[in-house]
Structures are given as structure tokens and as C-alpha cells.
C-alpha positions as CSV (number, residue, x, y, z in Angstrom):
1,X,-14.1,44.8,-7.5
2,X,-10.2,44.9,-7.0
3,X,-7.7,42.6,-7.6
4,X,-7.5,40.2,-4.1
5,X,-3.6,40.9,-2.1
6,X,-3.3,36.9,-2.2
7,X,-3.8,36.2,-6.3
8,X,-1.1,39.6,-6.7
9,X,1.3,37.5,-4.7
10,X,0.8,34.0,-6.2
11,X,1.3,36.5,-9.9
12,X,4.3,38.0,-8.2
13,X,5.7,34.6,-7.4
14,X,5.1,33.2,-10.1
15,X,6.9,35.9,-11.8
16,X,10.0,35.8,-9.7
17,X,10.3,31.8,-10.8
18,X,10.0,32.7,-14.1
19,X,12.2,35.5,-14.5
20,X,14.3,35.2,-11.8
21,X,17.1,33.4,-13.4
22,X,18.0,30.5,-16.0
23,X,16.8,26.8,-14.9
24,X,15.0,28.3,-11.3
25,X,11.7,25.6,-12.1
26,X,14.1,23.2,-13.2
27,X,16.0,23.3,-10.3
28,X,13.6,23.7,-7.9
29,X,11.3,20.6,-9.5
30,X,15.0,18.3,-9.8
31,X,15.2,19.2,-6.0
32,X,11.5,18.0,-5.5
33,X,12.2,15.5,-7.0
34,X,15.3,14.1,-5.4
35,X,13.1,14.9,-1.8
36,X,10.5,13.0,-2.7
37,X,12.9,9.7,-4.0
38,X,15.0,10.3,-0.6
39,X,11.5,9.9,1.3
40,X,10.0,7.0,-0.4
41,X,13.8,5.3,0.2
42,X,13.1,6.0,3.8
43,X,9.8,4.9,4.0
44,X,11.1,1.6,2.6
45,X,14.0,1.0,5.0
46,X,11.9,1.7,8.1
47,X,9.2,-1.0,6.3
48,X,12.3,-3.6,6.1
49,X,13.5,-2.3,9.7
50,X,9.9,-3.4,10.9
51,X,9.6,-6.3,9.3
52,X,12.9,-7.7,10.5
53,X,12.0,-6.7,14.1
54,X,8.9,-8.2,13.9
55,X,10.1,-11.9,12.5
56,X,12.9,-11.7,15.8
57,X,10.0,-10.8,18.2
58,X,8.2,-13.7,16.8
59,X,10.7,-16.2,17.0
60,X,11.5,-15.5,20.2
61,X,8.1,-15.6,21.6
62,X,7.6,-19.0,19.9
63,X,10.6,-20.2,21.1
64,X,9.6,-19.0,24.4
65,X,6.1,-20.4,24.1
66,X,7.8,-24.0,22.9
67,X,9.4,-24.2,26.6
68,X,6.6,-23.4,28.2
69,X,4.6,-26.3,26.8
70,X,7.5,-28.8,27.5
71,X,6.8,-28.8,31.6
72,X,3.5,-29.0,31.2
73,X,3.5,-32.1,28.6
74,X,6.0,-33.4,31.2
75,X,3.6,-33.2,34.3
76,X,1.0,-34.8,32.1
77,X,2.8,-37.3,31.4
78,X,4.0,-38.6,34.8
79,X,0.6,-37.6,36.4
80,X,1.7,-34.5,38.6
């Protein structure tokens, strides 16, 4: 049983990274790195983005939901 085309290219690639030059897996895993930082940083400014939206949406249906309720206290009030 012969060698299978896909584990001679993981060796081969594997080979290129470490042979291929000085620093190649330190460079590439500072670069992963730095990717995966820049994505969690994301992930938190759209969570504060979303959370600020939110609190506005909320206020302003409450404060549309307080004026609402005024009339009809109003009509209780003087019967109508």
C-alpha cells in the first residue's frame, strides 16, 4: 500500500515552512495571532454597538409608551 497524494502534500508543506526561510512559523503564527486579536476587537465593538442601540430603541419606545398612557389616564379621569 502506497504512500496517499494528500499526506505527500501535508509532508511537502510542512517542509516548505520549515525550510523555507528564517522565522516563516513565527511569522505566520504572530500574523495568526494578530488576526485573531483584530477579530475578537471586532466582535466586541459590534457587542457595544448593539447594546447602545438597543438602550436608545428602548428609551424611545418607553418614552413613547409614557404618552400613550397620559390620554388615556386623562379620559378616565373626566369620564369620556
Amino acid at each position: 500500500m502506497g504512500a496517499h497524494w494528500t499526506g505527500i502534500l501535508i509532508v511537502v508543506v510542512l517542509l516548505v515552512l520549515l525550510f523555507g526561510g528564517r522565522g516563516k512559523i513565527s511569522g505566520l503564527m504572530g500574523d495568526l495571532a494578530k488576526g485573531v486579536t483584530e477579530f475578537r476587537k471586532g466582535l466586541r465593538d459590534t457587542g457595544d454597538d448593539e447594546k447602545s442601540t438597543t438602550s436608545q430603541s428602548t428609551a424611545a419606545l418607553n418614552d413613547g409608551a409614557s404618552e400613550d398612557a397620559r390620554p388615556a389616564r386623562e379620559d378616565e379621569r373626566t369620564g369620556g
